[in-house]
PDB file of N, CA, C and O in Angstrom:
ATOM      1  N   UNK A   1      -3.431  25.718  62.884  1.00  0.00           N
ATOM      2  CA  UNK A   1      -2.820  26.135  64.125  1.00  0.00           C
ATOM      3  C   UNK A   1      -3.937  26.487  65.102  1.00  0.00           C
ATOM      4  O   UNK A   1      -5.084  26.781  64.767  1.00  0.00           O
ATOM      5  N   UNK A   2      -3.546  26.434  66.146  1.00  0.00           N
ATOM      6  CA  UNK A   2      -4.777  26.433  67.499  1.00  0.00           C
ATOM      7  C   UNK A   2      -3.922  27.723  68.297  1.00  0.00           C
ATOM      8  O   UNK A   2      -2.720  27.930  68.468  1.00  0.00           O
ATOM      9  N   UNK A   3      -5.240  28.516  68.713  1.00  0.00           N
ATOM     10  CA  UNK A   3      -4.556  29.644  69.728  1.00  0.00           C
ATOM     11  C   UNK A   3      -3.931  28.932  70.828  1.00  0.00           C
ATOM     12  O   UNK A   3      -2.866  29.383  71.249  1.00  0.00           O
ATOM     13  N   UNK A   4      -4.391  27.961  71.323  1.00  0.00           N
ATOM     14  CA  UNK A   4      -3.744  27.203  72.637  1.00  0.00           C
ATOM     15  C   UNK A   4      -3.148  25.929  72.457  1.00  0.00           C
ATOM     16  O   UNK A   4      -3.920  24.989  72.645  1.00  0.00           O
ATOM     17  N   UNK A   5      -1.879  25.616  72.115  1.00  0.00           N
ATOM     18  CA  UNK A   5      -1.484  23.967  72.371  1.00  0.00           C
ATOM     19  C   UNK A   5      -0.638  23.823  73.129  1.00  0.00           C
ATOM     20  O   UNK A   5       0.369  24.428  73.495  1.00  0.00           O
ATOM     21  N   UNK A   6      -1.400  22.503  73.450  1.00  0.00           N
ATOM     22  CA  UNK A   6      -2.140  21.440  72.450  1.00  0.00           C
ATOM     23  C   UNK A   6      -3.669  21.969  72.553  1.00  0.00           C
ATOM     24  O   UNK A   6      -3.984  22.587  73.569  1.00  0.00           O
ATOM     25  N   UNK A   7      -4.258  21.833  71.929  1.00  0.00           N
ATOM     26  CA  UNK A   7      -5.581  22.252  72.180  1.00  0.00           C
ATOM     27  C   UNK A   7      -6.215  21.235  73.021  1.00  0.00           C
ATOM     28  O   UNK A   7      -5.814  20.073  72.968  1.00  0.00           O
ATOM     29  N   UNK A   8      -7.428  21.675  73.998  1.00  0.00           N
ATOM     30  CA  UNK A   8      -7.377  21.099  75.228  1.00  0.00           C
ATOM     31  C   UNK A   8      -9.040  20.787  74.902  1.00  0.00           C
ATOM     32  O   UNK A   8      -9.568  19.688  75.075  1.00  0.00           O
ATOM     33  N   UNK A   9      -9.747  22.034  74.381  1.00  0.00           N
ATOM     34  CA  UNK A   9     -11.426  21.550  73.846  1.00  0.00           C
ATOM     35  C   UNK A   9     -12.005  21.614  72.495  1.00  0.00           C
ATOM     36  O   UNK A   9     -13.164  21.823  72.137  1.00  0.00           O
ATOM     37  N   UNK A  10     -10.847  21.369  71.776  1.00  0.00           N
ATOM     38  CA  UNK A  10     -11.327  21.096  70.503  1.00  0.00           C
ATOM     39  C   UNK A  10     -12.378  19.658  69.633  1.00  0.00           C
ATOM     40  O   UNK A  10     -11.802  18.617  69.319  1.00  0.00           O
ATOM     41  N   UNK A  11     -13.202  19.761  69.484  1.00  0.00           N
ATOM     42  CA  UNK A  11     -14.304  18.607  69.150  1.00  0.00           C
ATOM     43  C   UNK A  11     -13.460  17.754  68.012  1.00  0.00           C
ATOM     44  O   UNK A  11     -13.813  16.576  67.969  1.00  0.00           O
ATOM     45  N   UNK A  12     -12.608  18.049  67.254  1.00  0.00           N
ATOM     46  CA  UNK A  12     -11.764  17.203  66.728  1.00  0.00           C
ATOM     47  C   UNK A  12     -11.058  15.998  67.789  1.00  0.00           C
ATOM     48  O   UNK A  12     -10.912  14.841  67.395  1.00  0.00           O
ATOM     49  N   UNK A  13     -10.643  16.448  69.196  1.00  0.00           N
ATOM     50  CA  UNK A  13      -9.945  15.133  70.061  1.00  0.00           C
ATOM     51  C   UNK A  13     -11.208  14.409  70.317  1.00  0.00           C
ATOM     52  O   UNK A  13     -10.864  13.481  71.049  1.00  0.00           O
ATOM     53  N   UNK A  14     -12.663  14.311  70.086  1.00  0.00           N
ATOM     54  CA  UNK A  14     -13.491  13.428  70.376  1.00  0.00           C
ATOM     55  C   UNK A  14     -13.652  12.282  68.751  1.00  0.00           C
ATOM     56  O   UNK A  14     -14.388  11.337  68.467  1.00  0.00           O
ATOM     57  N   UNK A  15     -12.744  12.879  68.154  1.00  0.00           N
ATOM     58  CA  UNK A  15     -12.891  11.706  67.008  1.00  0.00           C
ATOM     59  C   UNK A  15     -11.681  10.566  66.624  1.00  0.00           C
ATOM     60  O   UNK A  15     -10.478  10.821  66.568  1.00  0.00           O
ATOM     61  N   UNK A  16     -12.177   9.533  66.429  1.00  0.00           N
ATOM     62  CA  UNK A  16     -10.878   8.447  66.466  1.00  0.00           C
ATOM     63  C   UNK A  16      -9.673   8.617  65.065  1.00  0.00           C
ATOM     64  O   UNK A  16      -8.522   8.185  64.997  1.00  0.00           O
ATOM     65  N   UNK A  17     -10.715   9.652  63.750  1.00  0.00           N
ATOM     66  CA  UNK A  17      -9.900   9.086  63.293  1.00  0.00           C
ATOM     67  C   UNK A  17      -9.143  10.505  62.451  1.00  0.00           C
ATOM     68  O   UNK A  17      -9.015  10.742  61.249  1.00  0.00           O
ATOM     69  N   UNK A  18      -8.774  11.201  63.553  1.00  0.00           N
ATOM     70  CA  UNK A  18      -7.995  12.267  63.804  1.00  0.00           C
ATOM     71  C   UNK A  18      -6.697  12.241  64.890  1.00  0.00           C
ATOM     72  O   UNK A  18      -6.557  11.749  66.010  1.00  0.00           O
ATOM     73  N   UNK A  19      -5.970  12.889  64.143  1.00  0.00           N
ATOM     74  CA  UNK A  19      -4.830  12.763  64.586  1.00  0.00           C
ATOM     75  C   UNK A  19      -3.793  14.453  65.046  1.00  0.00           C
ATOM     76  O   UNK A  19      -3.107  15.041  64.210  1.00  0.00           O
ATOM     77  N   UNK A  20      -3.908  14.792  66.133  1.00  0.00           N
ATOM     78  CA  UNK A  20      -3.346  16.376  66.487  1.00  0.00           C
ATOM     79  C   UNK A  20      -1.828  16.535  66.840  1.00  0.00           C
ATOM     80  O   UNK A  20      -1.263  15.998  67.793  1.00  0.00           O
ATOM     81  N   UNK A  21      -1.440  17.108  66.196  1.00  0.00           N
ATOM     82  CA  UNK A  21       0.218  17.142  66.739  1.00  0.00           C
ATOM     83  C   UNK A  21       0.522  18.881  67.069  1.00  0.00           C
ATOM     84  O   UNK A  21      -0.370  19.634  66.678  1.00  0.00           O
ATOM     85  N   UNK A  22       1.272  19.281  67.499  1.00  0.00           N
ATOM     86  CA  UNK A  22       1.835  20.473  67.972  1.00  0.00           C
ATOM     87  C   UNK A  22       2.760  21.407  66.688  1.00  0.00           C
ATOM     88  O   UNK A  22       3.485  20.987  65.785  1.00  0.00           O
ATOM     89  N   UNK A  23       2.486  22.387  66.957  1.00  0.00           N
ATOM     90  CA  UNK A  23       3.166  23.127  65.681  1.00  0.00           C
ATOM     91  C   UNK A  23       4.693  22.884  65.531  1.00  0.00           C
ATOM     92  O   UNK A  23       5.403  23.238  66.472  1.00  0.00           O
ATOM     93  N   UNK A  24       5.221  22.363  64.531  1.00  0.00           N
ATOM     94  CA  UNK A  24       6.328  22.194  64.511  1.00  0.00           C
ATOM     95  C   UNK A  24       6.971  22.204  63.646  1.00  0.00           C
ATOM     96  O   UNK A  24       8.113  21.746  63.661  1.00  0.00           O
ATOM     97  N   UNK A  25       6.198  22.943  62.239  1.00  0.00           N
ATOM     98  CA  UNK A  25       6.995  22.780  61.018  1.00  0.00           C
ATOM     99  C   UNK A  25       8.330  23.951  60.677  1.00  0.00           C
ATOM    100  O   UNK A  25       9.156  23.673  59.807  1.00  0.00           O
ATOM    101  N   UNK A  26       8.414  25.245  61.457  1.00  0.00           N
ATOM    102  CA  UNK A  26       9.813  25.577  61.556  1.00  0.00           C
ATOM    103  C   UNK A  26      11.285  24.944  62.363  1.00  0.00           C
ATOM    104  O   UNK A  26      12.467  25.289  62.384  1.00  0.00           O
ATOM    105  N   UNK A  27      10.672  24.107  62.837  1.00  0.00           N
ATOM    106  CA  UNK A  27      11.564  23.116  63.188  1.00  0.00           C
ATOM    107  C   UNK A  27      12.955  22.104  62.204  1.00  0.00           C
ATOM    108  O   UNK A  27      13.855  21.502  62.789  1.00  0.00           O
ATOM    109  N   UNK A  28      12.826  22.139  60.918  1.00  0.00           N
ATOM    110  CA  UNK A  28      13.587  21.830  60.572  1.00  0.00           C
ATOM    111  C   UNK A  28      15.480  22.475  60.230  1.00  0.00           C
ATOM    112  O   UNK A  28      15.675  23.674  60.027  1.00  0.00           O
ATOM    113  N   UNK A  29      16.215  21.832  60.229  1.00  0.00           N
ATOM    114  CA  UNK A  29      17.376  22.686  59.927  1.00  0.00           C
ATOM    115  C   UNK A  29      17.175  24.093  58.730  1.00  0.00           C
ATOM    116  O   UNK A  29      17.640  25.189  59.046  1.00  0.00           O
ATOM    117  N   UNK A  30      16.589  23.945  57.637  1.00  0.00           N
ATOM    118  CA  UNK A  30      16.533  24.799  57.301  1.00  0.00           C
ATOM    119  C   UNK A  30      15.698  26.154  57.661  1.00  0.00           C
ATOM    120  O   UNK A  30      15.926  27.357  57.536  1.00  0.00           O
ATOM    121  N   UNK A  31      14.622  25.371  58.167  1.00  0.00           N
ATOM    122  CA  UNK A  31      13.643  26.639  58.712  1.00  0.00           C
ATOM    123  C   UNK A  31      14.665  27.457  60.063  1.00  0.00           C
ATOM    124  O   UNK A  31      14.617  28.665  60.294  1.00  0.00           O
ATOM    125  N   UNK A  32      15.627  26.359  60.890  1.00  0.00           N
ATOM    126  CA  UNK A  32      16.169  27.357  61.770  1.00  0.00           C
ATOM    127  C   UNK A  32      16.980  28.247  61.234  1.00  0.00           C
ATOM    128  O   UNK A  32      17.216  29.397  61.605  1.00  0.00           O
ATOM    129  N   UNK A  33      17.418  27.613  60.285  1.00  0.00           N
ATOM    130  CA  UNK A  33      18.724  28.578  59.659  1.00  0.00           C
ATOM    131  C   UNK A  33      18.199  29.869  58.922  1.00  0.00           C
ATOM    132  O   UNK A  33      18.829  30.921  58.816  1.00  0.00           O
ATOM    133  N   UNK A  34      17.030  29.630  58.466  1.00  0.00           N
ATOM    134  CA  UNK A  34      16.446  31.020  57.881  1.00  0.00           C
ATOM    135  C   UNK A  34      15.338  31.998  58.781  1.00  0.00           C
ATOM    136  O   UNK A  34      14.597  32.878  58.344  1.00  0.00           O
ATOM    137  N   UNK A  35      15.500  31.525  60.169  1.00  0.00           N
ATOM    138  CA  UNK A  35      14.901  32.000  61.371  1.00  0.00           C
ATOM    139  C   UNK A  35      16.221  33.008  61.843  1.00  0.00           C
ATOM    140  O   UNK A  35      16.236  34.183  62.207  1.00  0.00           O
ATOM    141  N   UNK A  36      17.193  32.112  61.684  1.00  0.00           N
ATOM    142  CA  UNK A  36      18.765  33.200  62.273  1.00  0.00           C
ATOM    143  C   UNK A  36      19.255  33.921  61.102  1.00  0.00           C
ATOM    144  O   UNK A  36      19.612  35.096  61.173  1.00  0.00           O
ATOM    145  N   UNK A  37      19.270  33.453  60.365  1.00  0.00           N
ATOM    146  CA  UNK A  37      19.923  34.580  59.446  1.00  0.00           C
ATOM    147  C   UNK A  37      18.921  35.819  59.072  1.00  0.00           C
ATOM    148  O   UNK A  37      19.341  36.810  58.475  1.00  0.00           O
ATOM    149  N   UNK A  38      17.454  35.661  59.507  1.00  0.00           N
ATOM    150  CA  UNK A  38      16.773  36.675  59.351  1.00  0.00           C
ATOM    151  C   UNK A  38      16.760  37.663  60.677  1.00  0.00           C
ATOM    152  O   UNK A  38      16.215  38.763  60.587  1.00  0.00           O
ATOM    153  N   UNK A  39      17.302  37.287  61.760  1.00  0.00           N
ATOM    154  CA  UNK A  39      17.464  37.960  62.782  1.00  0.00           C
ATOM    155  C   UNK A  39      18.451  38.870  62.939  1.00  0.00           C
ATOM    156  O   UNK A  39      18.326  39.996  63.421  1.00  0.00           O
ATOM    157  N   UNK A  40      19.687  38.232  62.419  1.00  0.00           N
ATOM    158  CA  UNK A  40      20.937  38.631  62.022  1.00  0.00           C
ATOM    159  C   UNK A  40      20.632  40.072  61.038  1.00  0.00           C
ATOM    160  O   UNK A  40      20.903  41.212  61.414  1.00  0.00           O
ATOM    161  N   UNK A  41      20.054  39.743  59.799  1.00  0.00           N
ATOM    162  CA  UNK A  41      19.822  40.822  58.819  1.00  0.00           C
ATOM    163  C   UNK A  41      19.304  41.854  59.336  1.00  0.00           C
ATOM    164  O   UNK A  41      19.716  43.011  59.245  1.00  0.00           O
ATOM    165  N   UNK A  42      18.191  41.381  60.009  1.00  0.00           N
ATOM    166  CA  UNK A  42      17.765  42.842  60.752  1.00  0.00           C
ATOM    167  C   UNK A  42      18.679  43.181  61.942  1.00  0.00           C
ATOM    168  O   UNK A  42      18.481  44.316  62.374  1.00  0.00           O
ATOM    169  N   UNK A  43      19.316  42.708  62.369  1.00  0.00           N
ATOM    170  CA  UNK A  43      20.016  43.410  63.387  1.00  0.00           C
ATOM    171  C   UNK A  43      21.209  44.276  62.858  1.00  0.00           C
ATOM    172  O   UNK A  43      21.889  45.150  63.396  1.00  0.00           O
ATOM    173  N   UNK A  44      21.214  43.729  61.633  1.00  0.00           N
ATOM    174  CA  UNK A  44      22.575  44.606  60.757  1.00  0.00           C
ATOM    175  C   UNK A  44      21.845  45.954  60.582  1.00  0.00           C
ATOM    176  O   UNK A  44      22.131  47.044  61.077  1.00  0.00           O
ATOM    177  N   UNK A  45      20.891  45.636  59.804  1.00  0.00           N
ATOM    178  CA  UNK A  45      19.771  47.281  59.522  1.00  0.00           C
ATOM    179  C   UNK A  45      19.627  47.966  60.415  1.00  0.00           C
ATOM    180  O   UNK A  45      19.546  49.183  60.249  1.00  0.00           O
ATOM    181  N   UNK A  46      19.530  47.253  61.947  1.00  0.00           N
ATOM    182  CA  UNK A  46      19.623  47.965  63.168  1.00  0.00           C
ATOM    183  C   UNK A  46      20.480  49.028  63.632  1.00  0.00           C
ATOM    184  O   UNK A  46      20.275  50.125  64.150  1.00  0.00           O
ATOM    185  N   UNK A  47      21.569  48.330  63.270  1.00  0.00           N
ATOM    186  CA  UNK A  47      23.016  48.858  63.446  1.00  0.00           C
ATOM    187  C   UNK A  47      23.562  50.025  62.759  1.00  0.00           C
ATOM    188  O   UNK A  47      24.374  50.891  63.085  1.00  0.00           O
ATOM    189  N   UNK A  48      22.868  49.787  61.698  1.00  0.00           N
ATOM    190  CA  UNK A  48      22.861  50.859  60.339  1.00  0.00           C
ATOM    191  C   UNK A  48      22.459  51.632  60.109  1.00  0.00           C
ATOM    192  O   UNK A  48      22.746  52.193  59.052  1.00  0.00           O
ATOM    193  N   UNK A  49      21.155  52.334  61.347  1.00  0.00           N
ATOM    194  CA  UNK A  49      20.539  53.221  61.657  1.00  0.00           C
ATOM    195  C   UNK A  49      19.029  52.309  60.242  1.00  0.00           C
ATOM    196  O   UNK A  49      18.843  53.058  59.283  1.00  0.00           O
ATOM    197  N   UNK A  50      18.672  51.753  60.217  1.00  0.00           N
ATOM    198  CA  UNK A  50      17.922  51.315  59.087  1.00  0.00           C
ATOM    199  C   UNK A  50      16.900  50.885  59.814  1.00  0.00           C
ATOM    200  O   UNK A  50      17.100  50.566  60.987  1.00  0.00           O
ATOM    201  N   UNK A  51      15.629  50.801  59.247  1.00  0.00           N
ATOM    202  CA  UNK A  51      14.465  50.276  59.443  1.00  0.00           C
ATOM    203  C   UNK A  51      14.703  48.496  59.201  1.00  0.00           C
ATOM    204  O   UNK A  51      15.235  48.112  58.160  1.00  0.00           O
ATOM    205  N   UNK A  52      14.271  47.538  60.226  1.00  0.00           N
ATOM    206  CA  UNK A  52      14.301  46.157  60.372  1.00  0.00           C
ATOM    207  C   UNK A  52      13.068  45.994  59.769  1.00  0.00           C
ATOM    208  O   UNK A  52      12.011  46.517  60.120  1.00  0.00           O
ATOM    209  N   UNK A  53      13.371  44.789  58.288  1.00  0.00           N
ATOM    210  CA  UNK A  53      11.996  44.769  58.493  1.00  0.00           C
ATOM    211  C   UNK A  53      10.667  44.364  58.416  1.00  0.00           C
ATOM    212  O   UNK A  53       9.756  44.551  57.609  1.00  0.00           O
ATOM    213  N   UNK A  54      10.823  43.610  59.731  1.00  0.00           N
ATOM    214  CA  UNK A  54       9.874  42.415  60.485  1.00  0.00           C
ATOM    215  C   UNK A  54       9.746  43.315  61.797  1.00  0.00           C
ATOM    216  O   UNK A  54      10.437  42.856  62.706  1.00  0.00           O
ATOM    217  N   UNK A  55       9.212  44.202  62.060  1.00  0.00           N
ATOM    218  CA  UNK A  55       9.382  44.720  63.136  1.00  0.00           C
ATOM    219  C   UNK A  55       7.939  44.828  64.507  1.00  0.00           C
ATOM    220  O   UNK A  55       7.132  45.746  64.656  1.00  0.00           O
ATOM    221  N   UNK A  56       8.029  43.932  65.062  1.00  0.00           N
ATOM    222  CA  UNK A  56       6.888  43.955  66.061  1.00  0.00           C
ATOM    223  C   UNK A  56       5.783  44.851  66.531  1.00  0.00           C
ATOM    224  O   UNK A  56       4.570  44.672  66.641  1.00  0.00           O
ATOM    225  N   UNK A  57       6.867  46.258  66.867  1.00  0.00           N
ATOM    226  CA  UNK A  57       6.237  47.469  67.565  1.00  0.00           C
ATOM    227  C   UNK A  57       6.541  48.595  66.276  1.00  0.00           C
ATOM    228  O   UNK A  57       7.087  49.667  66.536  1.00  0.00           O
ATOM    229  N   UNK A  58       6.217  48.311  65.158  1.00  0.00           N
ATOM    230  CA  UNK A  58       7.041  49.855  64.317  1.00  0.00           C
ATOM    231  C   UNK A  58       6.620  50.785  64.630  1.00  0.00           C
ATOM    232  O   UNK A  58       6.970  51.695  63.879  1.00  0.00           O
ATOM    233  N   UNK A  59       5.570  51.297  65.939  1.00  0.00           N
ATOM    234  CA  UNK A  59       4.970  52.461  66.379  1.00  0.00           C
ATOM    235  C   UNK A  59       6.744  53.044  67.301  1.00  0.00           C
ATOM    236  O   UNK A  59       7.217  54.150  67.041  1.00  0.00           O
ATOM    237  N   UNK A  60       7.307  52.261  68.109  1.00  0.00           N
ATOM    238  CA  UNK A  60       8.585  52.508  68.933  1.00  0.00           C
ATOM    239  C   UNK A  60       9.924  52.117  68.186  1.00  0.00           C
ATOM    240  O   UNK A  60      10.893  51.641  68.778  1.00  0.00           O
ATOM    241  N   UNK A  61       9.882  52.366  66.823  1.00  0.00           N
ATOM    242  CA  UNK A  61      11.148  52.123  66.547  1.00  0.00           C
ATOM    243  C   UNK A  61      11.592  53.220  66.608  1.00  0.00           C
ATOM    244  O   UNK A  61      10.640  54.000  66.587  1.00  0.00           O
ATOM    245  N   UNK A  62      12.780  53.888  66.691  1.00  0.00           N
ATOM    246  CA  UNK A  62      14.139  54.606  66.538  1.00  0.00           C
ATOM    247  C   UNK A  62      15.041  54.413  66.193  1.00  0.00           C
ATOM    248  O   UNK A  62      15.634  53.464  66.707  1.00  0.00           O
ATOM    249  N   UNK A  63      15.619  55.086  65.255  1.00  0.00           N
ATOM    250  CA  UNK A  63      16.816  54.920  64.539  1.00  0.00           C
ATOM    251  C   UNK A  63      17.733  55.363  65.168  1.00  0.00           C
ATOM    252  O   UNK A  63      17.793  56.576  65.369  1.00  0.00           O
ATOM    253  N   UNK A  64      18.657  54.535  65.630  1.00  0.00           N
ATOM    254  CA  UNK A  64      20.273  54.595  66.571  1.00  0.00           C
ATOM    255  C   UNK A  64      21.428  54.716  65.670  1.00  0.00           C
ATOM    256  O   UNK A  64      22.305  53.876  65.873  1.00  0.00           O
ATOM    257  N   UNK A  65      21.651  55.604  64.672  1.00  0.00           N
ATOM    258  CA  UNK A  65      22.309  55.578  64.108  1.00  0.00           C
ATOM    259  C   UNK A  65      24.180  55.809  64.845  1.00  0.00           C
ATOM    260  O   UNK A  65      24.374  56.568  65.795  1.00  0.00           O
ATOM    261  N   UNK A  66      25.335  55.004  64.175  1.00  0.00           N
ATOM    262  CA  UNK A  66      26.442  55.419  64.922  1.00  0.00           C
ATOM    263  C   UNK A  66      26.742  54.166  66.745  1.00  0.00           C
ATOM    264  O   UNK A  66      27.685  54.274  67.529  1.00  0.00           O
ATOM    265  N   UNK A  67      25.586  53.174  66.830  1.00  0.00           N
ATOM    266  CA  UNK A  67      25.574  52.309  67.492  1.00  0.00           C
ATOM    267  C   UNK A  67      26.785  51.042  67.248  1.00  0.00           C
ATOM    268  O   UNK A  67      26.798  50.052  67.979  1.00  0.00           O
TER     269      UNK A  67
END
């Protein structure tokens, strides 16, 4: 994976017999389906006053319990 794509100065696009494609392997039906149902789960824990947990900022979480 490249911090920037497509990657724009990587010394790999100066070779012929390389080939670069864009990140795309959660792309399949199953990868979406286990992209939503993991969103879902935590949003239930959310709901539940519960710790989510994949949580971005866990410095600002709060528990909303009764939501």
């Amino acid at each position: 994976m490249f911090e920037q794509e497509p990657p724009t100065e990587s010394s790999l696009l100066e070779l012929d017999n390389v080939v670069l494609s864009p990140h795309t392997a959660a792309f399949t039906y199953e990868g979406l389906d286990n992209m939503s149902m993991g969103i879902v789960d935590q949003l239930i824990d959310y709901y539940q006053g519960k710790r989510p947990a994949h949580l971005v900022n866990p410095e600002v979480f709060k528990s909303h319990k009764g939501l």
